[in-house]
MARKOL-926374 format. One line per field, with one value per residue (C-alpha): residue number from 1; residue in one letter; x, z, y. Coordinates in nm, 3 decimals, decimal comma, padded with zeros to 5 digits. Each point is the difference from the previous one (the first is absolute). Layout:
<pts>
pos	[NUM:...]
code	[a:...]
u	[X:...]
w	[Z:...]
v	[Y:...]
</pts>
This chain:
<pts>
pos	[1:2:3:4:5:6:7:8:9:10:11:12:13:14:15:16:17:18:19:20:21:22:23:24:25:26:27:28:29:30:31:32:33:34:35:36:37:38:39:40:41:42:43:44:45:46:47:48:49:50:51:52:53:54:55:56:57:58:59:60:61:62:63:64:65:66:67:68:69:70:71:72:73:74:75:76:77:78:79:80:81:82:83:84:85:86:87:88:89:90:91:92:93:94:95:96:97:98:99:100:101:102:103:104:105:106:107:108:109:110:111:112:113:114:115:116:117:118:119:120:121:122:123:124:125:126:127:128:129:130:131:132:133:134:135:136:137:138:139:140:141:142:143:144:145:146:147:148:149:150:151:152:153:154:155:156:157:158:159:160:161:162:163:164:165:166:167:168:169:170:171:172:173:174:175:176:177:178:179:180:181:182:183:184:185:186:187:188:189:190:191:192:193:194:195:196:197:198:199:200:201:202:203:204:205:206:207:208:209:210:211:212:213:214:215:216:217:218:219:220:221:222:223:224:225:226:227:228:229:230:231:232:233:234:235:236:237:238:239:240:241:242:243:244:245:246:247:248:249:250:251:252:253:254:255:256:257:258:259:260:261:262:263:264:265:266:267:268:269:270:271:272:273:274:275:276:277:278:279:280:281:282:283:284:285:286:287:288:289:290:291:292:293:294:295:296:297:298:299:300:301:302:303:304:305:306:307:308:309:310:311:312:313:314:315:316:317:318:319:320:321:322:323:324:325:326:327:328:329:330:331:332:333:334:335:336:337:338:339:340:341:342:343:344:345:346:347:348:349:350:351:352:353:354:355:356:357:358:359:360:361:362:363:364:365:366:367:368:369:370:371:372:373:374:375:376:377:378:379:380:381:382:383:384:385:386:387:388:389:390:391:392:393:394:395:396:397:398:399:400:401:402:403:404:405:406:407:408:409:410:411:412:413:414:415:416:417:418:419]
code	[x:x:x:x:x:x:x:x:x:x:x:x:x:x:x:x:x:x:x:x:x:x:x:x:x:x:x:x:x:x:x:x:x:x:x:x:x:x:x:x:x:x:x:x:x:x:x:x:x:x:x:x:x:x:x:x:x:x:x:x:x:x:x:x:x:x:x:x:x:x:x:x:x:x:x:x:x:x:x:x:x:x:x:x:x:x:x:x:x:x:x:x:x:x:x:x:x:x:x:x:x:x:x:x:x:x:x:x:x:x:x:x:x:x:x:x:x:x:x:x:x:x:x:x:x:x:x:x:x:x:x:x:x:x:x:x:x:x:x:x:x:x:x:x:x:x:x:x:x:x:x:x:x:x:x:x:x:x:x:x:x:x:x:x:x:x:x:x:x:x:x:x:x:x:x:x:x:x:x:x:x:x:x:x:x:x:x:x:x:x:x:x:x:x:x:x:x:x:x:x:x:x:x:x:x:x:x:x:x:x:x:x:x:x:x:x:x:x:x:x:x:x:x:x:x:x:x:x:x:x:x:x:x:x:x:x:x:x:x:x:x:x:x:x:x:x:x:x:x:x:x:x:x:x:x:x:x:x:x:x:x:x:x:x:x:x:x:x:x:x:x:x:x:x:x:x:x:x:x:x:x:x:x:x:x:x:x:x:x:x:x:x:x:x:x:x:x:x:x:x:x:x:x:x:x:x:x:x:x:x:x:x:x:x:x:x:x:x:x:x:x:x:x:x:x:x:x:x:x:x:x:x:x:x:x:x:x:x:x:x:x:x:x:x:x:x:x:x:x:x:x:x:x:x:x:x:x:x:x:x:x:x:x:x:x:x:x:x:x:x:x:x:x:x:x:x:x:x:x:x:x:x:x:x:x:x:x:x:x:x:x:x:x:x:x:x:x:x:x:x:x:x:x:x:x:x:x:x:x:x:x:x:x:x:x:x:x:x:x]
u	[10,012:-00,177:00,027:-00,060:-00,127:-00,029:-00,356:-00,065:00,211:00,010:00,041:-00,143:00,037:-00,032:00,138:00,029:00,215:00,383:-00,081:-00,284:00,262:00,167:00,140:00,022:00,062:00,202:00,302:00,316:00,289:00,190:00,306:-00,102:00,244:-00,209:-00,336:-00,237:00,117:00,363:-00,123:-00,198:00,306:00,282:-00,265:-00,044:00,371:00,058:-00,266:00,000:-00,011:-00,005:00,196:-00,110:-00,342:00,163:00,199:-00,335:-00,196:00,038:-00,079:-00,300:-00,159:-00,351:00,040:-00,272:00,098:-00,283:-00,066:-00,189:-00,350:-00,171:-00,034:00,339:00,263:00,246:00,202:00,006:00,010:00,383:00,089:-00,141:00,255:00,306:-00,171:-00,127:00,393:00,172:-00,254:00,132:00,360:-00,054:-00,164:-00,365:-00,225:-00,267:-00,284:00,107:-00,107:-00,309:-00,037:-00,286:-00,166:-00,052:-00,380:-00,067:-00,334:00,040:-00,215:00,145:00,136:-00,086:00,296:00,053:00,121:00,218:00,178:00,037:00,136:00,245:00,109:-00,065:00,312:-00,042:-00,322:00,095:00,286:-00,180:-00,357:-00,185:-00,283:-00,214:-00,005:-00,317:-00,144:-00,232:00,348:00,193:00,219:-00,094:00,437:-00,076:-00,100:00,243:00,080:-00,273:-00,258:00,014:-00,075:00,266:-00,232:00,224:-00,074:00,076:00,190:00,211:00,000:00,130:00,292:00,360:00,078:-00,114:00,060:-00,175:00,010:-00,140:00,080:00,030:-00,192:-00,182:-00,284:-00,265:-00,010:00,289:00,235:00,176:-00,108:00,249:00,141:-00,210:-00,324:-00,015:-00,083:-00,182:-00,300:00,141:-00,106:-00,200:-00,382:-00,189:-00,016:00,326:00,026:-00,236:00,153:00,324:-00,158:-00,219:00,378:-00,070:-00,174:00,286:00,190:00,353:-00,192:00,156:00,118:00,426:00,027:00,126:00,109:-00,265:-00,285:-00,238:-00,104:00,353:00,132:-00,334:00,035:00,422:-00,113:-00,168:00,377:00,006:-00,293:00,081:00,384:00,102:00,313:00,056:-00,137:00,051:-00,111:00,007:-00,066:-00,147:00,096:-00,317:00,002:-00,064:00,360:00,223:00,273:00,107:-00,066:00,078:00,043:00,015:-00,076:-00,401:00,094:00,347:-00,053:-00,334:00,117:00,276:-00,262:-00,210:00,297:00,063:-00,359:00,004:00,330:-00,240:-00,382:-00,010:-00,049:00,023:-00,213:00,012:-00,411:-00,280:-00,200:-00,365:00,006:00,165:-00,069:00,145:00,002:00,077:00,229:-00,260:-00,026:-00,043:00,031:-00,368:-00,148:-00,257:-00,076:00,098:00,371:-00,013:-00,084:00,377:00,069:-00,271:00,131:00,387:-00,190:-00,181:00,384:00,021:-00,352:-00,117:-00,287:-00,320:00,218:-00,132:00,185:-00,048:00,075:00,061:-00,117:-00,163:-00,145:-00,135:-00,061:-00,200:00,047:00,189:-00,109:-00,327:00,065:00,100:-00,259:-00,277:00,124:00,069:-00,336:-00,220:00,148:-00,200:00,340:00,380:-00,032:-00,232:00,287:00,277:-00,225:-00,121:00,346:00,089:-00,247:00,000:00,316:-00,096:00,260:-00,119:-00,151:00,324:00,074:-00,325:00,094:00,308:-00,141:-00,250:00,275:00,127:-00,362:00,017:00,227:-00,017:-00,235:00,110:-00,065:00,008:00,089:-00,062:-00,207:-00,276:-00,358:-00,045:-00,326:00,191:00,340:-00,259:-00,173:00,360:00,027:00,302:-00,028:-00,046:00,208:00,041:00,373:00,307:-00,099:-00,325:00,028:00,328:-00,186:-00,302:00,239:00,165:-00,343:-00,085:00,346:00,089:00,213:00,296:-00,008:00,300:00,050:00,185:00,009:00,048:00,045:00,121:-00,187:-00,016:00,389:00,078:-00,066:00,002:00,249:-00,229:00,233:-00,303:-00,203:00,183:-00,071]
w	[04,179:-00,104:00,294:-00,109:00,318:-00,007:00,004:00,012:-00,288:-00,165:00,029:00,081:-00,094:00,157:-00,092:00,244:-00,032:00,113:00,251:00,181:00,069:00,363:-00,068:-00,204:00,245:-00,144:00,139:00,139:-00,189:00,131:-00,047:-00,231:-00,066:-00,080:-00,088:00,001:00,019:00,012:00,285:00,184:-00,028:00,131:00,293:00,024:00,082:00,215:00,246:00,271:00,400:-00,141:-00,157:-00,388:-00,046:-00,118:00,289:00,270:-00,182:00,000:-00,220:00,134:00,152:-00,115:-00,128:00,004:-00,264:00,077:-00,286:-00,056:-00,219:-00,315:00,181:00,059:-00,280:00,167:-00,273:00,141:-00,369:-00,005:00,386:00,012:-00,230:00,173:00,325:-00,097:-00,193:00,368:00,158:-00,238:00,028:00,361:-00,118:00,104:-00,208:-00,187:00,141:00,338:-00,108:00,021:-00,146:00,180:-00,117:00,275:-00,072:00,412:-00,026:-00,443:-00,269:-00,083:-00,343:-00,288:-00,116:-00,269:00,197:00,235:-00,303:-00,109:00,337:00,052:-00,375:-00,271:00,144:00,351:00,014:-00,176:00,192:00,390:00,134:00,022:00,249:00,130:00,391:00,134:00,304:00,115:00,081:00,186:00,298:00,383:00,104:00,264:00,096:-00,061:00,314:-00,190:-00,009:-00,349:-00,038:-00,209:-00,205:-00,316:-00,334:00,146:-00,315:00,101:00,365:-00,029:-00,229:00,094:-00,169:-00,133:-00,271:-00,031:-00,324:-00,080:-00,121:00,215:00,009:00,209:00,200:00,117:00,350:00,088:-00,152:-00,325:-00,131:-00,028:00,264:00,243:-00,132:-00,253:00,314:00,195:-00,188:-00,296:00,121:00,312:00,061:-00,040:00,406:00,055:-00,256:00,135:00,333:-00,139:-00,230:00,289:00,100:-00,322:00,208:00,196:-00,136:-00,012:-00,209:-00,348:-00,341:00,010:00,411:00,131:00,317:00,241:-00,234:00,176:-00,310:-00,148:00,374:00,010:-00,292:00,046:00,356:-00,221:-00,106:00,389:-00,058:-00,344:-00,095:-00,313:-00,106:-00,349:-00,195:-00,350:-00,005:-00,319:-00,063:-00,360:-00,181:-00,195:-00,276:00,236:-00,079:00,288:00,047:00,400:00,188:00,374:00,099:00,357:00,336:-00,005:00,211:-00,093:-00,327:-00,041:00,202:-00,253:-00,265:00,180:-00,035:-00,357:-00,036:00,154:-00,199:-00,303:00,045:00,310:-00,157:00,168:-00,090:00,040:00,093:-00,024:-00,333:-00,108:-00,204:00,023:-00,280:00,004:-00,096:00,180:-00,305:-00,202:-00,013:00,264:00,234:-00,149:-00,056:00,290:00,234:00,267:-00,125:-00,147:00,338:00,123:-00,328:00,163:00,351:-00,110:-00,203:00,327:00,142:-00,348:-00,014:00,193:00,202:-00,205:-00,309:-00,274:-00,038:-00,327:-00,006:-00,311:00,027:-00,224:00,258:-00,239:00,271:00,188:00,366:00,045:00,322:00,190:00,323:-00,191:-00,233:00,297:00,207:-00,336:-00,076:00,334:00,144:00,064:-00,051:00,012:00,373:00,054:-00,092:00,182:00,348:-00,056:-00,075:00,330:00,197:-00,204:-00,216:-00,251:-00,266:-00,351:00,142:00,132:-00,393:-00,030:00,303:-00,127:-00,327:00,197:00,238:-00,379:-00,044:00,344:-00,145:-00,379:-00,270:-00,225:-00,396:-00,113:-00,311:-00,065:-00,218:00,259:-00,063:00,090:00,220:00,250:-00,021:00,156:00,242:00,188:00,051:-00,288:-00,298:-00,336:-00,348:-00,328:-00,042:00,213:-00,190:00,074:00,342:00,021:-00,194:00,265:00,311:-00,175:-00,095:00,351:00,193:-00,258:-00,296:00,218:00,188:00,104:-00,109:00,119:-00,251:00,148:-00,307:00,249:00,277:00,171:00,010:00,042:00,336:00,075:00,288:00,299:00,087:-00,180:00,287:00,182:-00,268]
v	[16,155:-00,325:-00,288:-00,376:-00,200:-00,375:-00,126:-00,395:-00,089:00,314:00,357:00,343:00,324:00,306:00,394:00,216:00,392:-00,034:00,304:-00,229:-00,244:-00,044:-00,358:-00,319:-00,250:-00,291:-00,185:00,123:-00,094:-00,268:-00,195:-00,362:-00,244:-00,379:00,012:-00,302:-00,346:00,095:00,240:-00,278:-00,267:00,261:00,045:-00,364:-00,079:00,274:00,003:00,252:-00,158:-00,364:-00,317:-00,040:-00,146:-00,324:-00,047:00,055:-00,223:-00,407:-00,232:-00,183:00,317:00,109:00,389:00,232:00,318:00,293:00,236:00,271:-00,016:00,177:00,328:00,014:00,101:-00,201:-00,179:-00,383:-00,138:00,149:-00,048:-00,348:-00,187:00,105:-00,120:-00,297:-00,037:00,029:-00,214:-00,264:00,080:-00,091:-00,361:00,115:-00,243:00,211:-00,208:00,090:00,420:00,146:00,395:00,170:00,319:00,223:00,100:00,180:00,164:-00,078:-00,199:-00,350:-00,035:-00,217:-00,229:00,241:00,225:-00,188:-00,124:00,388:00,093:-00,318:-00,004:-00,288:-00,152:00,018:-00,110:-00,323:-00,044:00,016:-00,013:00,328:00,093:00,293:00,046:-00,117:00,192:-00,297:-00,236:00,170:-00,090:00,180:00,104:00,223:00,373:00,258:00,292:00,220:-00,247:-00,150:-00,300:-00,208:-00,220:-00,099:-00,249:-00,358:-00,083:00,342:-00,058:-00,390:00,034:-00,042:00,310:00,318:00,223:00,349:00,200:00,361:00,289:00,332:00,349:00,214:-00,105:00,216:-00,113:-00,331:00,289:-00,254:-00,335:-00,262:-00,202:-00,158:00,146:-00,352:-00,181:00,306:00,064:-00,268:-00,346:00,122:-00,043:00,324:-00,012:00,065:00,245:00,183:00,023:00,115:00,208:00,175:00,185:00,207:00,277:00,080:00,316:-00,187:-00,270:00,203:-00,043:00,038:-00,109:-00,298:00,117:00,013:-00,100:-00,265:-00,146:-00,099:-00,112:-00,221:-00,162:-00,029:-00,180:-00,277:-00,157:-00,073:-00,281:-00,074:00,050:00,146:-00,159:00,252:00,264:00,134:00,354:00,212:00,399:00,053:00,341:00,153:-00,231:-00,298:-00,156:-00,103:00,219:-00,092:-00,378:-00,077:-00,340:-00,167:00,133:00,066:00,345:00,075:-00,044:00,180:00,267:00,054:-00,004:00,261:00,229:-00,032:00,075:00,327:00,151:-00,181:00,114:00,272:00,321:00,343:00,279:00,390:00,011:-00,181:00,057:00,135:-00,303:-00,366:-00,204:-00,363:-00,364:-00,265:-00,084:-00,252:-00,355:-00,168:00,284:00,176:-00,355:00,108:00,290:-00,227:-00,019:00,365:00,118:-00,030:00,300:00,214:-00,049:00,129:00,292:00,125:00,103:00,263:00,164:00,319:-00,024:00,093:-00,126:-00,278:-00,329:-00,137:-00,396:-00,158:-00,379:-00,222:-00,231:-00,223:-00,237:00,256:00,040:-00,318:-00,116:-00,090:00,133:00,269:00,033:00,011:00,296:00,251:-00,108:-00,015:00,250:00,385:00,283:-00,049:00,103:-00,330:-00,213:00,236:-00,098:-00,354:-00,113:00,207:-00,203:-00,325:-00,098:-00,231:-00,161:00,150:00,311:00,134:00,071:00,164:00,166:00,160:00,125:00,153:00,180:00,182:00,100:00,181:00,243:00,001:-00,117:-00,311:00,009:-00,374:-00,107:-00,347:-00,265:-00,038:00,129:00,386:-00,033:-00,223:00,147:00,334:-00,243:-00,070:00,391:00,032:00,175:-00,145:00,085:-00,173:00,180:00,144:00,308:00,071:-00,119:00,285:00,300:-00,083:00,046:00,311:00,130:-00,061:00,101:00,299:00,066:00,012:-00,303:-00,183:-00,364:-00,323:-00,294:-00,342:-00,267:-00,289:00,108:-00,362:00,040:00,345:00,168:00,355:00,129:00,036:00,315:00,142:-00,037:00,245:00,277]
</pts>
């Protein structure tokens, strides 16, 4: 059977016997009525646990919209008209809006790519900004300790508007919701602090209830309301097929769900060989994003297996903080115990990739240098296929295989974990 994986932009190949295979993990089939705009409009005037948009907001009000940046494949360019549409129907003045891209712990972005992310249109029609850590407004300490230190811009409009789209995260369980305020527009402080909870075994990928991360970063809406969200799920082609509008919980929550009948996949055993892709561009753009890929692959491979991650990572590692612990640090268990006894935002992802290595080796396939890609304890391979015949060569003929092409969407039934 010959697999094509998305890489960057492009595509990957890989062949691999139809006895070998266990499972090709790809979405469930679901029920799709709108897609896209049509999708994000019917959302739009039904909102779940709220009035419509244009009858919350007043004319006069400043609006803050929050939006997800360049490592995020959330669509804005096709939500953002219909919001900015209803804002108007309400008699909200343009001037009076602000769009904010929610960079957390993220690079800014040049103009060029605000105006790719808002649309041609949009971005002529509204002023467009990057959060900036270094203003931000102190709100208050949540119950867990966080503090709530949020973009003044953010923090001192009448009204705000989240956007995002929704999948599985590795540790605050889904993105979406209030997550564009919590990391979004919060210092790297805070972030921390919330982020810290991502030690703590109910701290998962696919859990809401319970999870310390995602109750942490709900608590924030208590210091700085949310008055609507826009949520969308994206099928594998990156095209909206489901939106949720309104209530930042309600609606998210009902978002979550879809997810799950969407992307949560359940599996007969755990493989001698996972090989995935975070599903290209943007998703690989670093190891930093392709990380989250890696993390849902961990739930499908045996212990002593090989993971093989198909990234192009053509901006490298993607982050400083980052960058410093897969580089300074001695072993995989080094970073397993410092983050133990010292949690530090950016080596929490180094952290986690280093948790995969505890169990099974990871063959990376990407466009940086092989020397380093060896230096940061992974495996390096010019192809899908080489990096496959090398784990067959080194698991046997008759090893088992799990292929993951949207692996930063699709996540493994952890029912798995009782096999």
């Amino acid at each position: 059977m010959e697999l094509k994986l998305s890489y960057g932009k492009c595509t990957e190949t890989v062949t691999v016997e139809d006895k070998n295979i266990l499972h090709i993990l790809e979405p469930n089939e679901v029920p799709v009525e709108l897609t896209g705009g049509e999708e994000v409009l019917r959302a739009l005037l039904n909102p779940v646990g709220t009035p419509r948009l244009k009858d919350i907001v007043k004319k006069g009000e400043k609006v803050a919209i929050i939006t997800s940046d360049i490592t995020r494949p959330m669509p804005t360019g096709k939500v953002l008209p219909h919001v900015l549409d209803e804002l108007e129907t309400a008699g909200v003045d343009l001037k009076d809006v602000l769009v904010v891209f929610a960079l957390g712990a993220h690079r800014a972005h040049t103009e060029e790519e605000m105006r790719y992310l808002a649309g041609d249109a949009s971005f002529e029609r509204v002023k467009c900004v990057d959060a900036d850590a270094s203003d931000c407004a102190h709100l208050g300490v949540t119950e867990m300790g966080t503090p709530v230190d949020v973009y003044t811009p953010v923090a001192k409009a009448d009204r705000r508007i989240c956007l995002g789209n929704v999948e599985y995260h590795y540790f605050a369980g889904y993105s979406g919701g209030a997550k564009a305020i919590m990391p979004g527009v919060s210092t790297r402080d805070a972030i921390q602090s919330n982020h810290s909870r991502m030690v703590e075994a109910a701290a998962c990928a696919g859990r809401i209830e319970g999870n310390p991360v995602r109750a942490d970063i709900d608590a924030v809406a208590n210091f700085v309301p949310i008055d609507f969200i826009l949520n969308v799920v994206l099928n594998e082609k990156k095209e909206i097929i489901k939106a949720f509008a309104g209530h930042y919980i309600q609606a998210h929550r009902q978002a979550c769900a879809f997810l799950d009948k969407l992307y949560k996949a359940e599996i007969d055993a755990r493989a001698d060989i996972v090989i995935v892709s975070p599903g290209g561009y943007p998703k690989d753009i670093n190891l930093y994003q392709a990380q989250k890929a890696l993390d849902n692959a961990k739930h499908a491979v045996k212990k002593g297996g090989v993971v093989i991650l198909t990234a192009s990572c053509k901006e490298g590692l993607g982050e400083h903080v980052f960058e410093r612990w897969m580089t300074g640090s001695d072993s995989p268990d080094a970073m397993v115990q410092e983050i133990e006894r010292n949690f530090e935002l950016g080596g929490h992802k180094a952290a986690a990739i280093a948790m995969v290595l505890q169990d099974a080796d990871i063959y990376l396939v990407s466009d940086m240098d092989g020397d380093f890609v060896r230096s940061i304890f992974l495996e390096p391979y010019g192809s899908v296929q080489a990096a496959y015949d090398a784990a067959a060569d080194k698991l046997g003929k008759d090893a088992k295989v799990i292929v993951m092409p949207y692996g930063g969407s699709t996540l493994p039934s952890q029912k798995i974990d009782l096999l």
